[in-house]
Structures are given as C-alpha cells and as structure tokens.
N, C-alpha and C positions, 0 to 999 in steps of 0.2 A: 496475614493478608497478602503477604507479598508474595506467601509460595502460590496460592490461588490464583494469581495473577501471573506466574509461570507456568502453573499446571496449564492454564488458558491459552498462554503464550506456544507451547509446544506443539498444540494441535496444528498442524498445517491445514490452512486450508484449499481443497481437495483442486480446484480451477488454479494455485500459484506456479506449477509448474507450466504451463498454458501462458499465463501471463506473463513472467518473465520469460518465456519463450521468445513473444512480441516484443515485449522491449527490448530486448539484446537481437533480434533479428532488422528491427527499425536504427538500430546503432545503436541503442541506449549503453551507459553502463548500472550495473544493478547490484545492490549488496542485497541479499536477504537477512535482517537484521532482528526482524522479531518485537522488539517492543522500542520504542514505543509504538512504532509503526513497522507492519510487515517489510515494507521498504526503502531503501535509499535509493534514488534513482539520480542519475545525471544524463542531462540531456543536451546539446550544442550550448554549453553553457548553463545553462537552470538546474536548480537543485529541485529534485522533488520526493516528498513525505510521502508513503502508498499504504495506505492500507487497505486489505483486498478481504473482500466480504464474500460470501458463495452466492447471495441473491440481495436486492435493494431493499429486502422487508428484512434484512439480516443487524441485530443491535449492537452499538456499540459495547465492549465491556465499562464497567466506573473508572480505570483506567482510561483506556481512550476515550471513551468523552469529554475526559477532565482535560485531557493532550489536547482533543479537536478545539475546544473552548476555550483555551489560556495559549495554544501559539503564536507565536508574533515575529516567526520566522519564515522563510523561504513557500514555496506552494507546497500546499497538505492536498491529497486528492484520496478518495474513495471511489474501490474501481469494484466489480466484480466479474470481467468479461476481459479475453483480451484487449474486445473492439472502444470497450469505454476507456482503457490503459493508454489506445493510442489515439485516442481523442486529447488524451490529456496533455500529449505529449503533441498534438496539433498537427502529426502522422495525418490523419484522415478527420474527416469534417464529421 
C-alpha cells in the first residue's frame, strides 16, 4: 500500500512549478517535500502545510485525507493556482 502511495506521490503536479515560483518570488521559503503534503512553506514566521491540487474538483488520495483530518499542527492549506498560494500566505486579498 505504501508503494501505491509513492507511485502517487511522484507524480508532480503539472501548476507546482508556477506555484512555488509565487512563493519564492513573494519571499516565501519552500521545500518541495512530497508526502505528506506537496509542501513546506515558511512565511514571516508561519509554518505552512501545501498541498497543491491541478483543479478544486481534484480528490484527495486516503493518504491525505487521513493527513488533512487528524492534523493538529501549524496551517494546512490546499492551493491549486498561484493566486490562491498567495492568498494563503495573505500576499493578495
């Protein structure tokens, strides 16, 4: 199960070069990390969890939904656009 859950994990999806583009051009810093969430981000201080979708009708895998529904750490956000990335990061309204 857990190779299924890497074979998953590898696929890049096709908008994260875009997205960390924005974040690292707004100052962020940004690990691309892969599982459990596409990203680690820091931002003037805040830690933030990314995982980045290619469209809002796009599913979680049972890996990350189990992630999104049992954290009780720092902010978790799902982005799939730059412009929603730097919303999160409160960049732009």
């Amino acid at each position: 199960q857990l190779e299924t859950h890497m074979r998953r994990a590898a696929r890049v999806d096709q908008n994260q070069e875009q997205i960390v583009s924005a974040l690292r051009a707004a100052g962020a810093y940004v690990w691309i990390v892969g599982l459990p969430v596409d990203l680690l981000v820091g931002f003037r201080g805040h830690t933030y969890l990314v995982e980045i979708k290619t469209n809002s009708k796009e599913r979680f895998t049972k890996l990350q939904a189990d992630f999104f529904e049992n954290w009780t750490g720092g902010t978790l956000a799902r982005v799939d656009n730059p412009e929603s990335a730097l919303r999160m990061l409160k960049v732009i309204a």
